[in-house]
C-alpha positions as CSV (number, residue, x, y, z in Angstrom):
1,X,0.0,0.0,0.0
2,X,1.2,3.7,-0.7
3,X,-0.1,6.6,1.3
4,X,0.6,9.9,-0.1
5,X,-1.1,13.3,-0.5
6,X,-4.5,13.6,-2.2
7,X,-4.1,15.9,-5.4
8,X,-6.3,18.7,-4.3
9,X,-7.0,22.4,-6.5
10,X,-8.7,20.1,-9.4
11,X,-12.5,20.2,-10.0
12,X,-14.1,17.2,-11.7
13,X,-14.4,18.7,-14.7
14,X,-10.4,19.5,-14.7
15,X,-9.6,16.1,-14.1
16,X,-11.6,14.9,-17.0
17,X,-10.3,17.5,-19.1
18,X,-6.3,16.6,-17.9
19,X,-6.9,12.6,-18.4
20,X,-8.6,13.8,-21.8
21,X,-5.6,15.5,-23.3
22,X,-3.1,12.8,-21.6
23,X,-5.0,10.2,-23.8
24,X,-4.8,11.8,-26.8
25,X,-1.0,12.3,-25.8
26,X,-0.5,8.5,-25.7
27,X,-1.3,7.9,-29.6
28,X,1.0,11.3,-30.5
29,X,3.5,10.0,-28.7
30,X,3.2,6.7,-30.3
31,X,3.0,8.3,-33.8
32,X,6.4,10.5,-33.3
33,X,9.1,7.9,-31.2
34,X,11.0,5.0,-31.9
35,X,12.1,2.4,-29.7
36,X,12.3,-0.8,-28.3
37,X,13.7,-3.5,-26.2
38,X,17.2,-5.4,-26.2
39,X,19.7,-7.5,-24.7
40,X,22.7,-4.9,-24.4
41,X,25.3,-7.1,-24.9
42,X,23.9,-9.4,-22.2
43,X,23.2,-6.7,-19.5
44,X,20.8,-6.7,-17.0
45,X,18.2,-3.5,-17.4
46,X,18.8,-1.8,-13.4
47,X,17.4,-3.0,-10.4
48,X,15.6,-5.8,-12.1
49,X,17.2,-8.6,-9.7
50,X,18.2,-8.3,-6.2
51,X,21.0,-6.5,-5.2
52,X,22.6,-9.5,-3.5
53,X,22.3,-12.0,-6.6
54,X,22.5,-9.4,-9.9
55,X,26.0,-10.1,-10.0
56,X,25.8,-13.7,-10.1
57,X,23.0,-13.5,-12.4
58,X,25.1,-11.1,-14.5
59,X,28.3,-13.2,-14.8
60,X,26.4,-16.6,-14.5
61,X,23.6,-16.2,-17.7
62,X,26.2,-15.4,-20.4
63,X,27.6,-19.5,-20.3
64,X,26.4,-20.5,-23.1
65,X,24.6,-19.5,-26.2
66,X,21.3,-20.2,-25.4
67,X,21.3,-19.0,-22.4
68,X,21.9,-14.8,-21.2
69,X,21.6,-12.9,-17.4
70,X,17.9,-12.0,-18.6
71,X,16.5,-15.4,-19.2
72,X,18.5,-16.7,-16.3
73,X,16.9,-14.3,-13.9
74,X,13.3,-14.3,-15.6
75,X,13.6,-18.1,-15.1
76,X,15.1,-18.0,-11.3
77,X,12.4,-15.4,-11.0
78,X,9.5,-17.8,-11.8
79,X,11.1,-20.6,-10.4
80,X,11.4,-19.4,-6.5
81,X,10.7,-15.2,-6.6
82,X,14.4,-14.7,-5.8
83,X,13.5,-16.7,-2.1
84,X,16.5,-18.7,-1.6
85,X,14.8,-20.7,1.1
86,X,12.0,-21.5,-1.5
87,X,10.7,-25.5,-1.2
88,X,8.1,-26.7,-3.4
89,X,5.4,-30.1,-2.6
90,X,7.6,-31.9,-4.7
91,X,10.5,-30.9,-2.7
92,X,12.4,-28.5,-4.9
93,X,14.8,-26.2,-2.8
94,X,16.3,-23.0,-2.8
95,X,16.4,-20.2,-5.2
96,X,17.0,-22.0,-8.4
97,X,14.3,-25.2,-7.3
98,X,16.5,-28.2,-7.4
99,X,15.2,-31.5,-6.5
100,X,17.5,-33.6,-4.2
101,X,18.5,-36.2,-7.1
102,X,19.2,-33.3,-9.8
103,X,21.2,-31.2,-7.1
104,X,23.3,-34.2,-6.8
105,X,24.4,-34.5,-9.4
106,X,24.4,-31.0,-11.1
107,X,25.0,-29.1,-8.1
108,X,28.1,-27.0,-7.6
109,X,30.6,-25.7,-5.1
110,X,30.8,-22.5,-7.0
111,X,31.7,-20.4,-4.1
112,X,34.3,-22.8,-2.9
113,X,33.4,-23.0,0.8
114,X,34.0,-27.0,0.5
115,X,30.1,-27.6,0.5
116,X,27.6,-27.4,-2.6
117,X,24.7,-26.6,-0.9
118,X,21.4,-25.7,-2.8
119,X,20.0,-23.1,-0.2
120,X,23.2,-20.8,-1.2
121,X,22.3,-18.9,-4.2
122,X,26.1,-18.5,-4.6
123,X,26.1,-22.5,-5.2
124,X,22.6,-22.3,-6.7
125,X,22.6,-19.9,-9.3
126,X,26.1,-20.9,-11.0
127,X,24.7,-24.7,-10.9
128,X,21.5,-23.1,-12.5
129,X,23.1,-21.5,-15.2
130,X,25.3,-25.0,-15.8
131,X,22.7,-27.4,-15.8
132,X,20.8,-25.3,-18.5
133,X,23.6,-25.0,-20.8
134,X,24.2,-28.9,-20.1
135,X,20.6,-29.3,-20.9
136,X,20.9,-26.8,-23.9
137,X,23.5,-29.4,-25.0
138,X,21.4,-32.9,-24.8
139,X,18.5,-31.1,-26.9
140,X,20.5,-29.2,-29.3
141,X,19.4,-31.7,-32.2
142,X,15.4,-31.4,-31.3
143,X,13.3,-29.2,-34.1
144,X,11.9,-26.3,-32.6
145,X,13.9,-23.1,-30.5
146,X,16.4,-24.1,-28.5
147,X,16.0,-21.8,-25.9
148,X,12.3,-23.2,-25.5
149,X,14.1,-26.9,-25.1
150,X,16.4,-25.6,-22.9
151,X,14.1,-24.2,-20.5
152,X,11.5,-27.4,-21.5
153,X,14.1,-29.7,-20.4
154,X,14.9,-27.7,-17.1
155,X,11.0,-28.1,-16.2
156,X,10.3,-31.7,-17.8
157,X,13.2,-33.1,-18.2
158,X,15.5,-33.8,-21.6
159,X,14.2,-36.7,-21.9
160,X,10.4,-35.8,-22.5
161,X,11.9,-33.1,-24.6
162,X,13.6,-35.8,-26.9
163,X,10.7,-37.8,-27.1
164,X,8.2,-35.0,-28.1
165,X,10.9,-33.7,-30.6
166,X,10.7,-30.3,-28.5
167,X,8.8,-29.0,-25.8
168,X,6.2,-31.6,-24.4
169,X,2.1,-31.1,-24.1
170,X,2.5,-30.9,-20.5
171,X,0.7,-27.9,-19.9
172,X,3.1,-26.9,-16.7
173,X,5.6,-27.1,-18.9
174,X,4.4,-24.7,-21.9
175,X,3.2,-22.4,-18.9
176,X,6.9,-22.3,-17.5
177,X,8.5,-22.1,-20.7
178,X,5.7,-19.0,-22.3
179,X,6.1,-17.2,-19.0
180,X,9.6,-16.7,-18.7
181,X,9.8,-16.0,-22.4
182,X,7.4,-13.5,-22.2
183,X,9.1,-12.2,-18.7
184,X,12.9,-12.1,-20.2
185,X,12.6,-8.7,-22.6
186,X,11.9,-6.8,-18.3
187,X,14.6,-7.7,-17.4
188,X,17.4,-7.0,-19.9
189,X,19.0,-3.5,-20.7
190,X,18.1,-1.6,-23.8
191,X,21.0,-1.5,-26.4
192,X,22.8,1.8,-25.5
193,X,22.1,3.4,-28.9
194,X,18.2,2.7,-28.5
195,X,17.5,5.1,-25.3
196,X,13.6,5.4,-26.1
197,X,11.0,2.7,-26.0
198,X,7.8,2.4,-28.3
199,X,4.7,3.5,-25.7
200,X,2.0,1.1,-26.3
201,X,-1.0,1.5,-28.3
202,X,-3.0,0.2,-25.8
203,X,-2.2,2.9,-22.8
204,X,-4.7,5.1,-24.0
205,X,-7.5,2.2,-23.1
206,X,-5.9,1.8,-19.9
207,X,-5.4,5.2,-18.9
208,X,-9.2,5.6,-20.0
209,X,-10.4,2.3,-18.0
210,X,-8.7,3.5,-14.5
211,X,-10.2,7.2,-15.0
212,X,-13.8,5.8,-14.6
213,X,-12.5,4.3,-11.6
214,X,-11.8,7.5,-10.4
215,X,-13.8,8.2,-6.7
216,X,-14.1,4.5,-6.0
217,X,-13.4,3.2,-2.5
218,X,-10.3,1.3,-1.8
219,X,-10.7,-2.5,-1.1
220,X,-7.4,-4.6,0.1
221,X,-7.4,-7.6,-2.7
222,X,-10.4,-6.3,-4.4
223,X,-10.5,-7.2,-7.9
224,X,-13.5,-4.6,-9.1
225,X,-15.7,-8.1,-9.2
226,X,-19.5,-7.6,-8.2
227,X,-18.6,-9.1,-5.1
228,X,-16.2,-6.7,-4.7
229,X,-18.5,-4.1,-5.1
230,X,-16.7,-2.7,-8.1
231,X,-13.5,-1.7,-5.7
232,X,-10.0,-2.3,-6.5
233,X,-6.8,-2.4,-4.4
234,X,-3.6,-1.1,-6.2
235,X,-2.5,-3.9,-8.5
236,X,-6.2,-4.9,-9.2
237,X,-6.8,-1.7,-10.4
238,X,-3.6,-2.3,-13.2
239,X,-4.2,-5.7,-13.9
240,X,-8.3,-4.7,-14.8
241,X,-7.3,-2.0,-16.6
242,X,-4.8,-4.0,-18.8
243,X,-7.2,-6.7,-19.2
244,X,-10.0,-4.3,-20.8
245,X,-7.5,-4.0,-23.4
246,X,-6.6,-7.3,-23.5
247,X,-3.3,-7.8,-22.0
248,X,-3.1,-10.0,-18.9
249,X,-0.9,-9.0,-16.0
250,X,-0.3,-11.3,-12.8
251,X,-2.2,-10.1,-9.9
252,X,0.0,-8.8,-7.0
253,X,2.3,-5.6,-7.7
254,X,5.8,-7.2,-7.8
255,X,5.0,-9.7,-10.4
256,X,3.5,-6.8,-12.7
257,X,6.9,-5.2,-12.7
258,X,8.4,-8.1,-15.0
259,X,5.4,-7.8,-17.8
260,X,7.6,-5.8,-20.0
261,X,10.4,-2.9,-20.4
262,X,11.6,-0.8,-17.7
263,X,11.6,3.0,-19.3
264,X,13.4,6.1,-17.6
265,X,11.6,8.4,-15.4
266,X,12.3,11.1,-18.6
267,X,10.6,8.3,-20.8
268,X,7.3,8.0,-19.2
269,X,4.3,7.8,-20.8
270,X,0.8,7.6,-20.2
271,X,-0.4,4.3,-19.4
272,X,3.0,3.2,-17.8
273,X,3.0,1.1,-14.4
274,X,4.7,3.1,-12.0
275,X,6.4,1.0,-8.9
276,X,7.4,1.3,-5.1
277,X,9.4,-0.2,-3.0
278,X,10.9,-0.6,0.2
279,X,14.0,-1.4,-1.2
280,X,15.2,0.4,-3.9
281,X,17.4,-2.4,-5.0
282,X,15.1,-5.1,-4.7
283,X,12.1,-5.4,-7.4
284,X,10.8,-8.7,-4.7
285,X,10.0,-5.3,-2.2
286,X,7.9,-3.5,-4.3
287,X,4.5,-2.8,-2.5
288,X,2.6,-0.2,-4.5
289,X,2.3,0.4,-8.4
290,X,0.0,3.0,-10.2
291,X,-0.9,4.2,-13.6
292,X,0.9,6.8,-14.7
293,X,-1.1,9.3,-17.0
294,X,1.5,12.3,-17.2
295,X,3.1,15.3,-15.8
296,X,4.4,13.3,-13.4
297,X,0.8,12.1,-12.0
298,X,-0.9,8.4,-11.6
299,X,-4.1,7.4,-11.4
300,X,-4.0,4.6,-8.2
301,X,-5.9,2.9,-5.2
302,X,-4.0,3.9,-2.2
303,X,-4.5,2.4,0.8
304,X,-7.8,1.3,3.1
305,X,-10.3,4.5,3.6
306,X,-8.9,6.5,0.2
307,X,-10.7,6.5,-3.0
308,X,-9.3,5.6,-6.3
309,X,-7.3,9.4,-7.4
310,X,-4.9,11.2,-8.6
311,X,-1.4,11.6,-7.0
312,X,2.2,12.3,-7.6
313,X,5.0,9.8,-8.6
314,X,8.0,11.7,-7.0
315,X,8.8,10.3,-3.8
316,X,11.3,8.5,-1.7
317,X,10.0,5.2,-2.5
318,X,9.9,5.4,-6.3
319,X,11.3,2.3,-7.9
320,X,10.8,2.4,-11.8
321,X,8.5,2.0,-14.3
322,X,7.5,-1.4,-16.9
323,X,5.7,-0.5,-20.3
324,X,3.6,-3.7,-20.3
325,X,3.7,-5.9,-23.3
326,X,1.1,-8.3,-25.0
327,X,1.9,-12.0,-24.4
């Protein structure tokens, strides 16, 4: 939750007015810039992993071909949410989710302590990284992408991978392999000669979506469901308003952050998610996100006993932005 000043000095016919003319900004500015999304050379975009493991990550994802820091940390991401202490109900452990038998043999003493142990993402991550470039390696001669098999085989096995000459009709598996996919572009730098990203033709329907929210009551995990009474907390409120234009976000704040590219405060545009967090380096610590709709304003649901309104962005807490993608 975010608690922060209600924008006051603003009648209701100004704030239709303002949300008016930021729409109609979103399609100029989607007529007049070019942009988009890359790798970097292999860089991670900033504070998309924790602090503690971006170096890892960073030095660890670049092994092999197939594999890079972004789709390493997308994956680690889905795999535990950066919890080294994560286990599963079929006993996968730590940050990377090893089961017992796999860990044995794949595991590493890559900080060279004398113990590979899978709770210590300085063991975990490296052994990560390795195992998917050894898996990369069994399924290089399956039809199909190789970074899909790769990941696949991480999930499923090689083996299932081999027999379904790529990845399998498990539908866990195509889940886990579409998701990370579809997470890696938020987490990678832009090349450095490609500052500016494309704003998305859909903002405009967002931006429009959360302004007839505007005046609705706050719920805690309200969804805007009728048995929610139409009210929204702050990550309901994005995820509805990207659904009504068709683009489905997870539910809770610091998932939404990995749904796309992470523009510059100096690039933001309309329709933008705007995050905070209790930790600045640390995207797991985000607790708050809003829709920004320009001038340095969001539209958001604050916190229990405030209405759905405008408010700044500028504050202590500010963490970044994500420009959420489509698939």
């Amino acid at each position: 939750m975010r608690k922060v000043a209600l924008v006051a000095g603003l009648g209701l016919g100004g704030l239709a007015l303002f949300v008016a003319l930021l729409v109609v900004g979103v399609y100029s500015a989607a007529a007049g810039i070019i942009g988009g999304a890359g790798k970097n050379g292999g860089k991670l975009a900033k504070n998309a992993v924790p602090a503690a493991y971006e170096g890892l990550v960073q030095e660890w994802g670049n092994l092999c071909p197939e594999l890079s820091p972004a789709l390493l940390a997308a994956q680690l991401n889905q795999e535990s949410g950066w919890n080294p202490g994560a286990q599963s109900h079929a006993a996968a452990q730590g940050i990377a989710q090893f089961i017992p038998s796999t860990w044995a043999v794949h595991g590493l003493d890559a900080n060279g302590d004398g113990v590979a142990d899978v709770w210590d993402p300085e063991d975990a991550i490296p052994s990560a990284a390795t195992y998917n470039c050894s898996l990369a390696s069994y399924v290089r001669d399956v039809p199909g992408d190789p970074v899909d098999n790769m990941l696949a085989a991480y999930n499923a096995g090689p083996y299932a991978v081999i027999q379904y000459g790529g990845v399998p009709p498990y539908t866990e598996t195509q889940n886990y392999v579409r998701i990370i996919r579809g997470a890696e572009e938020s987490f990678a730098a832009p090349p450095e000669d490609q500052p500016r990203l494309d704003p998305s033709e859909l903002a405009a329907g967002a931006v429009h979506f959360a302004q007839d929210q505007l005046g609705t009551p706050y719920l805690w995990g309200g969804n805007g469901t009728p048995e929610h009474d139409g009210r929204f907390d702050c990550s309901g409120l994005s995820r509805a308003a990207y659904e009504s234009v068709g683009i489905e976000l997870p539910r809770v704040a610091n998932d939404q952050w990995a749904t796309g590219p992470h523009p510059e405060r100096d690039e933001l545009l309309p329709g933008d998610l705007v995050f905070f967090a209790n930790d600045l380096t640390d995207s797991r610590s985000i607790h708050h996100v809003g829709i920004y709709v320009g001038g340095g304003y969001m539209i958001n649901a604050p916190y229990t006993g405030a209405v759905i309104r405008f408010d700044p962005i500028d504050s202590a807490d500010y963490f970044g932005a994500t420009r959420p993608t489509a698939g």
